[in-house]
N, CA and C of each residue as an Amber inpcrd file, in Angstrom:
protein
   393
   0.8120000  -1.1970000   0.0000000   0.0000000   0.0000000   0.0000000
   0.8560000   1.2620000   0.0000000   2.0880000   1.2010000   0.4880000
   2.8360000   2.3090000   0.0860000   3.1390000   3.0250000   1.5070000
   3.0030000   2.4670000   2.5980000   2.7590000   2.7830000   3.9740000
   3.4890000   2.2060000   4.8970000   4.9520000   2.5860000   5.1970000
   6.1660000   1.3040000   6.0620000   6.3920000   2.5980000   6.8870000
   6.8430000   1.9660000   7.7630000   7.9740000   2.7180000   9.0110000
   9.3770000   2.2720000   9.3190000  10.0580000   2.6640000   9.4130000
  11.8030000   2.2950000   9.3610000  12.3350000   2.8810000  10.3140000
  13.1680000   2.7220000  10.9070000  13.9050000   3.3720000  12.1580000
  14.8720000   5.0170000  11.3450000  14.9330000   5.6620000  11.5290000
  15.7510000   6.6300000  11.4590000  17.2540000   6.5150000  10.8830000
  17.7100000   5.8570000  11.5460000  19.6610000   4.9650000  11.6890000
  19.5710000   4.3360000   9.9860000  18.3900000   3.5260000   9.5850000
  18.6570000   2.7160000   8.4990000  18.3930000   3.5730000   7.3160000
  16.9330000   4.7230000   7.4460000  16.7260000   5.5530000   5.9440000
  18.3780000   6.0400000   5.9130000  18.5670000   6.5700000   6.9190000
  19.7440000   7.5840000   6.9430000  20.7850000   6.8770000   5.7580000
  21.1330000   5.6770000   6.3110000  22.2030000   4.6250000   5.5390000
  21.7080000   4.0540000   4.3390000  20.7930000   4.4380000   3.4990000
  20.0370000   4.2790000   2.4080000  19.6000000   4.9010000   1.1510000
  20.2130000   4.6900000   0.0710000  20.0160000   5.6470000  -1.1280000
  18.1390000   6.0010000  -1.3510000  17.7480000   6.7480000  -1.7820000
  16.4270000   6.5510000  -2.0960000  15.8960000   7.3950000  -3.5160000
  15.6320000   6.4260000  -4.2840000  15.2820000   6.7300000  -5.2470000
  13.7160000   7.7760000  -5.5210000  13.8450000   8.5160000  -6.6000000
  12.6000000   9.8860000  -6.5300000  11.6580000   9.1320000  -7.9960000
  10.8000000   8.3640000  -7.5320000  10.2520000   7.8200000  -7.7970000
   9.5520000   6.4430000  -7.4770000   8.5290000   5.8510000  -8.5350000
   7.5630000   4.8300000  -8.3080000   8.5250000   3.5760000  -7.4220000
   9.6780000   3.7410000  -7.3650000  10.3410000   2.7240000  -6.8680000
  10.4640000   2.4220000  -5.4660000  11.0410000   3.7140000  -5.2970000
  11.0870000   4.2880000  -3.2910000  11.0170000   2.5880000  -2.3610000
   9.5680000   2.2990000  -2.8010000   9.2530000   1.2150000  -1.6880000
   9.9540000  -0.2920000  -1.9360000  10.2870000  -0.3240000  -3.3140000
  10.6990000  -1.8550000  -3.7450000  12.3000000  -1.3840000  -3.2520000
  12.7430000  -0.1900000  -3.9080000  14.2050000  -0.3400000  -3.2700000
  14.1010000  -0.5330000  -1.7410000  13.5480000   0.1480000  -0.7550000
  14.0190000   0.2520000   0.4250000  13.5780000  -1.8340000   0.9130000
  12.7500000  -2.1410000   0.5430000  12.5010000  -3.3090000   1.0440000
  13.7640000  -3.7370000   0.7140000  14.4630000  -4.0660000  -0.5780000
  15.6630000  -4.6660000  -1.4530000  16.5910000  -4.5700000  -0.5190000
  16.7820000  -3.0710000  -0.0910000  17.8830000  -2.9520000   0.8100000
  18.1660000  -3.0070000   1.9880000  17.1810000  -2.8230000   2.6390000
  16.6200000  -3.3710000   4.2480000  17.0050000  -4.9270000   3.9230000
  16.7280000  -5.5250000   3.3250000  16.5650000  -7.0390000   3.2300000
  18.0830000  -7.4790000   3.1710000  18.5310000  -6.8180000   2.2350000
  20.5780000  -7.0870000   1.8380000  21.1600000  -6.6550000   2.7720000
  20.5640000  -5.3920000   4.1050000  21.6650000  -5.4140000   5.0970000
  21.4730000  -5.9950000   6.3300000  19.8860000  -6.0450000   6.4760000
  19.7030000  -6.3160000   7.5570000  18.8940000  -8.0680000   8.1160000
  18.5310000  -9.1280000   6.6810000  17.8610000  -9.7650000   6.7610000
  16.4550000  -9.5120000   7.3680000  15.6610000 -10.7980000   6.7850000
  14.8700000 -10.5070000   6.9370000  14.1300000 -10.8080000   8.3860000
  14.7010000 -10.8150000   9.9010000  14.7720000 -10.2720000  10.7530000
  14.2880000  -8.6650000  11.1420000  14.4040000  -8.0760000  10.3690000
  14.1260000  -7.0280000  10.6980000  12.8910000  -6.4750000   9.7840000
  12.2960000  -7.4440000   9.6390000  10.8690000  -7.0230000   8.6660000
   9.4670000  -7.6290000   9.5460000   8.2940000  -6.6840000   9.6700000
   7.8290000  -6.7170000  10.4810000   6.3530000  -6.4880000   9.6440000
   5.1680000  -7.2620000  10.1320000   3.8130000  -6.5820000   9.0460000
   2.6720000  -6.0980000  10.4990000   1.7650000  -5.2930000   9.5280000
   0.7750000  -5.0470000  10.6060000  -0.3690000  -5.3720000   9.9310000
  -1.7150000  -5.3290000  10.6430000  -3.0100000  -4.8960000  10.2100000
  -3.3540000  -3.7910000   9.8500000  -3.4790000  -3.1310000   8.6310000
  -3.9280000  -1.8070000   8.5810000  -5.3290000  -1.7520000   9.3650000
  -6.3980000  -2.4290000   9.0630000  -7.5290000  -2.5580000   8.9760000
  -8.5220000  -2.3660000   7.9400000  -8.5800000  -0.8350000   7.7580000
  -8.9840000  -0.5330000   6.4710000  -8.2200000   0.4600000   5.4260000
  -7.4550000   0.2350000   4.4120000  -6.9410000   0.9050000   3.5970000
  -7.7480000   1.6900000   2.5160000  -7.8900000   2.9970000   2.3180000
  -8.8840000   3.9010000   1.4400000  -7.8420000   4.2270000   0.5860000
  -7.5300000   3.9860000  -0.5260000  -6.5880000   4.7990000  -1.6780000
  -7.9550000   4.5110000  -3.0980000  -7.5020000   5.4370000  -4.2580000
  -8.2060000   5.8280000  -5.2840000  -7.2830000   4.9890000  -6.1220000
  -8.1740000   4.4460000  -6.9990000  -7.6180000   3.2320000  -8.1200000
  -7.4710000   4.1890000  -9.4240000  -5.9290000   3.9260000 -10.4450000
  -5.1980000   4.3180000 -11.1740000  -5.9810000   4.0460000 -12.2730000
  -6.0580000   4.3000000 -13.4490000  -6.0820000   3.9880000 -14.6940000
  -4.7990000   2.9960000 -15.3770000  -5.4930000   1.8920000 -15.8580000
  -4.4470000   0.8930000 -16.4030000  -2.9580000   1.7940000 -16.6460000
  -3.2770000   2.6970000 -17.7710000  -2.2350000   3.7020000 -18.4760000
  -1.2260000   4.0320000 -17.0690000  -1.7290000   4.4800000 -16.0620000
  -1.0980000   5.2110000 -15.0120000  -0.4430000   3.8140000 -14.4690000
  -0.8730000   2.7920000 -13.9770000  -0.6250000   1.8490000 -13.5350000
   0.8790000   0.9900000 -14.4790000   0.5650000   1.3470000 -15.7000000
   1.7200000   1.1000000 -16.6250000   3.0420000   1.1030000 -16.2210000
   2.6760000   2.6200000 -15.8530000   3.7210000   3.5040000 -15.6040000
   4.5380000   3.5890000 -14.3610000   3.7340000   3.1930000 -13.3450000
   4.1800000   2.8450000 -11.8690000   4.7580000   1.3330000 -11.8210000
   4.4040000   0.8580000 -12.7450000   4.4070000  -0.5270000 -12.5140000
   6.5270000  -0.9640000 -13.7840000   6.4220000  -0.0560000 -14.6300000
   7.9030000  -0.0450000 -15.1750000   8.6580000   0.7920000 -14.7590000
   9.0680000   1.2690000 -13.7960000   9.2680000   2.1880000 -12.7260000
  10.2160000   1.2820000 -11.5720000   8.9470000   0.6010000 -11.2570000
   9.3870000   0.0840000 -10.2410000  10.0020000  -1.4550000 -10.5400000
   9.7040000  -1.8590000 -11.7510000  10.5620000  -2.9260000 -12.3640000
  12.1090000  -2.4030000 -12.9120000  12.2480000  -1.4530000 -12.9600000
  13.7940000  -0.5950000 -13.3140000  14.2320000  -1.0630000 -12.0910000
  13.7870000  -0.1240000 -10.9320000  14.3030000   0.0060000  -9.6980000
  15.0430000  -1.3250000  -9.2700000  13.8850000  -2.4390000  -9.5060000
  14.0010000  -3.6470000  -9.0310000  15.2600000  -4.5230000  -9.7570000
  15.3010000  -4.3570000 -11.0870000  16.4130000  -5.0380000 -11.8070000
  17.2950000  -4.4840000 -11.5660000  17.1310000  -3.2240000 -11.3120000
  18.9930000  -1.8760000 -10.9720000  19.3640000  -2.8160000  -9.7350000
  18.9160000  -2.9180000  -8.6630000  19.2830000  -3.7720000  -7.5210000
  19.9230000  -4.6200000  -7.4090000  18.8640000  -6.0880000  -8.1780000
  19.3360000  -6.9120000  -8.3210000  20.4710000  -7.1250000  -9.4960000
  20.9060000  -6.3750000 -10.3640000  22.6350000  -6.3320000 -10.8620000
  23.1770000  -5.6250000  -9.9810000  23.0730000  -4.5590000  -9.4040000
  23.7430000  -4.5210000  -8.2060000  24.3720000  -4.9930000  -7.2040000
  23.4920000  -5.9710000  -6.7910000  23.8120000  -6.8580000  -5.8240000
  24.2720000  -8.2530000  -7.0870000  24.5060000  -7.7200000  -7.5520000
  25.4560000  -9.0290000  -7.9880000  24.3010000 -10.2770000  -8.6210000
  22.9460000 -10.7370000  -8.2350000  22.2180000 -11.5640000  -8.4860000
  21.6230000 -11.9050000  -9.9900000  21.5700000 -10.6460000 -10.4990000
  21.3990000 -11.2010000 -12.0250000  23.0290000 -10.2540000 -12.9100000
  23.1320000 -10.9850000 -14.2050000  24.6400000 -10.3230000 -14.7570000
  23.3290000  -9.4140000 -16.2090000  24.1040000  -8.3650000 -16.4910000
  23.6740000  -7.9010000 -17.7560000  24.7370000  -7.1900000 -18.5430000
  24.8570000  -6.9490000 -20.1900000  25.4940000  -6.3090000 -20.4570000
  24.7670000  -5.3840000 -21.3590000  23.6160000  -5.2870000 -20.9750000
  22.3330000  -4.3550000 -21.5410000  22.1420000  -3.1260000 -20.8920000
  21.7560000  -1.8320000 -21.1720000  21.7980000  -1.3040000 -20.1120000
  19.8820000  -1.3000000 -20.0770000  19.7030000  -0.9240000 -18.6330000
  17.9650000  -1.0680000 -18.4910000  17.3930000   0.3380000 -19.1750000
  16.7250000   0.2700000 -20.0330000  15.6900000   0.6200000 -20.7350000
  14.6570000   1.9890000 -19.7670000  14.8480000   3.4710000 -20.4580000
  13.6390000   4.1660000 -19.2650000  12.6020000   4.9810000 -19.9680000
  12.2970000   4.0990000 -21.2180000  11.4170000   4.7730000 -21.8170000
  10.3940000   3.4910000 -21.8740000   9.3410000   3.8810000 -21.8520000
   8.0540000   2.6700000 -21.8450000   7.3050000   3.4600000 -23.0960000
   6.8820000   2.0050000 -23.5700000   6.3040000   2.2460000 -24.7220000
   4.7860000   1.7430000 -24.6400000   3.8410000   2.4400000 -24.5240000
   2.1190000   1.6570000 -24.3900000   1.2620000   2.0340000 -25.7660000
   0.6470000   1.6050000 -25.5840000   0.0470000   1.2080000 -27.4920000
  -1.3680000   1.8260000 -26.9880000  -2.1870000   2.7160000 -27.8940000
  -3.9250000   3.0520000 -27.6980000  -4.2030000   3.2680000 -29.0120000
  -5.5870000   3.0650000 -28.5860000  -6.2030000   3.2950000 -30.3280000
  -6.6040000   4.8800000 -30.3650000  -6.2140000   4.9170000 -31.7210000
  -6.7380000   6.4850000 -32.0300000  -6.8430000   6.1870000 -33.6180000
  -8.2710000   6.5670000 -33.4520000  -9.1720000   6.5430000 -35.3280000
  -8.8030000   5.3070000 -35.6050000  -9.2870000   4.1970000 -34.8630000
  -8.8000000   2.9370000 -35.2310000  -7.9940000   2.2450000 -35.4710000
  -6.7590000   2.6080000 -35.0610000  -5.7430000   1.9990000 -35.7180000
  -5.1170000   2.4440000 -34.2840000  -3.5520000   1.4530000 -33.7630000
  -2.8900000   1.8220000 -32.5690000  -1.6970000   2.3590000 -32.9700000
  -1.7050000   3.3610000 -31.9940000  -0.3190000   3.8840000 -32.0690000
   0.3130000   3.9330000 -31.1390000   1.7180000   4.4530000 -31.0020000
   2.5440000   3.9840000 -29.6890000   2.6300000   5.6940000 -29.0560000
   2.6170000   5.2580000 -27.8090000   2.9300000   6.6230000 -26.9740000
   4.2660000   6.1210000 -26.2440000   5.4620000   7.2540000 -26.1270000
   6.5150000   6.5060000 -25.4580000   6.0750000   7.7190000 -24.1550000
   6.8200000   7.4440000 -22.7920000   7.2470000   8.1670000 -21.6740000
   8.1900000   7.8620000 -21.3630000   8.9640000   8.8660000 -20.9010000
  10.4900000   8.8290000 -20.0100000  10.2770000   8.4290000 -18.7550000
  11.0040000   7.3110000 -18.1730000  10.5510000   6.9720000 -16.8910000
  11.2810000   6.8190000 -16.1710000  12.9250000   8.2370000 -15.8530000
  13.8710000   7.2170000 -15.2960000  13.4180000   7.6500000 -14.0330000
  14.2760000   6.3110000 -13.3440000  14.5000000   6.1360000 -11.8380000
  15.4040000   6.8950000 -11.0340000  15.5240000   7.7490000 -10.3860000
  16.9300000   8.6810000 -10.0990000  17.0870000   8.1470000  -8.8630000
  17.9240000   8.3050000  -7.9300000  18.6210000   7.9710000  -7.0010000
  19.1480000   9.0980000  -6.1560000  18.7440000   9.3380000  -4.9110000
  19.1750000  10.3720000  -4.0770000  20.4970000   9.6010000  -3.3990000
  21.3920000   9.9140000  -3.2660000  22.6600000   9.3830000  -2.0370000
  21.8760000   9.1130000  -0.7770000  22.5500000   8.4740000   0.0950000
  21.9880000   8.3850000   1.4760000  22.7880000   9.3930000   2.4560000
  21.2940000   9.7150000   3.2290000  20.9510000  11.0150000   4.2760000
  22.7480000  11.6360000   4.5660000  23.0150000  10.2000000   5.3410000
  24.1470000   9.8300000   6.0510000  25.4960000  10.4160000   5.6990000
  25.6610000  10.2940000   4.2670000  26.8840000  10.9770000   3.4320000
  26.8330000  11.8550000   2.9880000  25.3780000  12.7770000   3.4450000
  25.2700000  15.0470000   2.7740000  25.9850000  15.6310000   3.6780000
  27.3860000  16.4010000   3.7400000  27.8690000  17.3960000   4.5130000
  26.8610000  18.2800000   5.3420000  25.7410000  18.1200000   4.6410000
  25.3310000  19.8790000   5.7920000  23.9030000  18.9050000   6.5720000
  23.5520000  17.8390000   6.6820000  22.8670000  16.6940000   6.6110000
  23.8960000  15.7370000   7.9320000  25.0240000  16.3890000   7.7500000
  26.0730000  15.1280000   9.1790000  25.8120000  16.2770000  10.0610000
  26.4430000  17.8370000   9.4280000  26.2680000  18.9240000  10.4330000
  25.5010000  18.9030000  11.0920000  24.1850000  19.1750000  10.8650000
  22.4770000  19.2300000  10.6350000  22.7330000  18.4430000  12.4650000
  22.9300000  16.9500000  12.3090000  22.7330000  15.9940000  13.2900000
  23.9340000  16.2410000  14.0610000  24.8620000  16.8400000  14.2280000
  26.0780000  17.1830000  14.8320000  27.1900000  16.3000000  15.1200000
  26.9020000  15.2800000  13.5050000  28.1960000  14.5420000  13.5390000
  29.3460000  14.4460000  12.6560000  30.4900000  14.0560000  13.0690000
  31.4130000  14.6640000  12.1010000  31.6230000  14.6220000  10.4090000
  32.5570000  15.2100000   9.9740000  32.6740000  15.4570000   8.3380000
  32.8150000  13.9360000   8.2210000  32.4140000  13.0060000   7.2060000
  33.1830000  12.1440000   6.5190000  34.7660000  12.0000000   6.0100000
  35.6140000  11.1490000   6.3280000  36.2700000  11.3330000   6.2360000
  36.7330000  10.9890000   4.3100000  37.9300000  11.6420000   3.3510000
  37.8790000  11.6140000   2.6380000  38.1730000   9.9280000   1.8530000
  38.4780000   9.4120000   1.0980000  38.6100000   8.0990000   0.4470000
  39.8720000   7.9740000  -0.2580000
């Protein structure tokens, strides 16, 4: 549903992507550092959200399949020498006949909290040291 809680310590140590992905990465990566020990479910009870249009749903839905394959070559689990694809292509009819609509769909990636200079300040801990 799009609705988790995480301790503070772990977003911090966590890239987060600005987009449909957000939730598949953080599970991905919660899971690769911390096992799955540290995953926890609740009862919502009742969940109220407004249902997408297929088209929209498309779009959230190759989004978060980027996210998900970026990971997993990441982590080493699948090999590619392709690079992943961020344009989606969906097909509608217009005057009878289909045509293709493309969208740009990339996935971007924020650094984690943990490694912004004014973000260590912010929390009053020291500079990183250099590499």
């Amino acid at each position: 549903s799009g609705e988790y809680a995480v301790r503070r310590n772990v977003l911090e140590s966590i890239s987060f992507p600005v987009g449909y992905g957000v939730e598949t990465s953080h599970l991905l990566d919660v899971y690769q550092t911390y096992g799955m020990k540290a995953f926890a479910q609740t009862d919502l009870d009742q969940r109220v959200h407004r249902n997408q249009e297929t088209r929209a749903l498309g779009k959230m839905s190759f989004g978060i399949l980027q996210t998900f394959l970026n990971r997993l070559h990441s982590y080493g689990t699948i090999q590619s020498d392709h690079e992943i694809q961020t344009v989606l292509r969906q097909f509608q009819v217009q005057n009878e006949k289909y045509e293709t609509v493309e969208y740009n769909i990339p996935e971007y990636e924020r650094p984690p909290m943990i490694t912004i200079p004014a973000y260590r300040k912010l929390r009053g801990l020291p500079p990183l040291k250099d590499k």
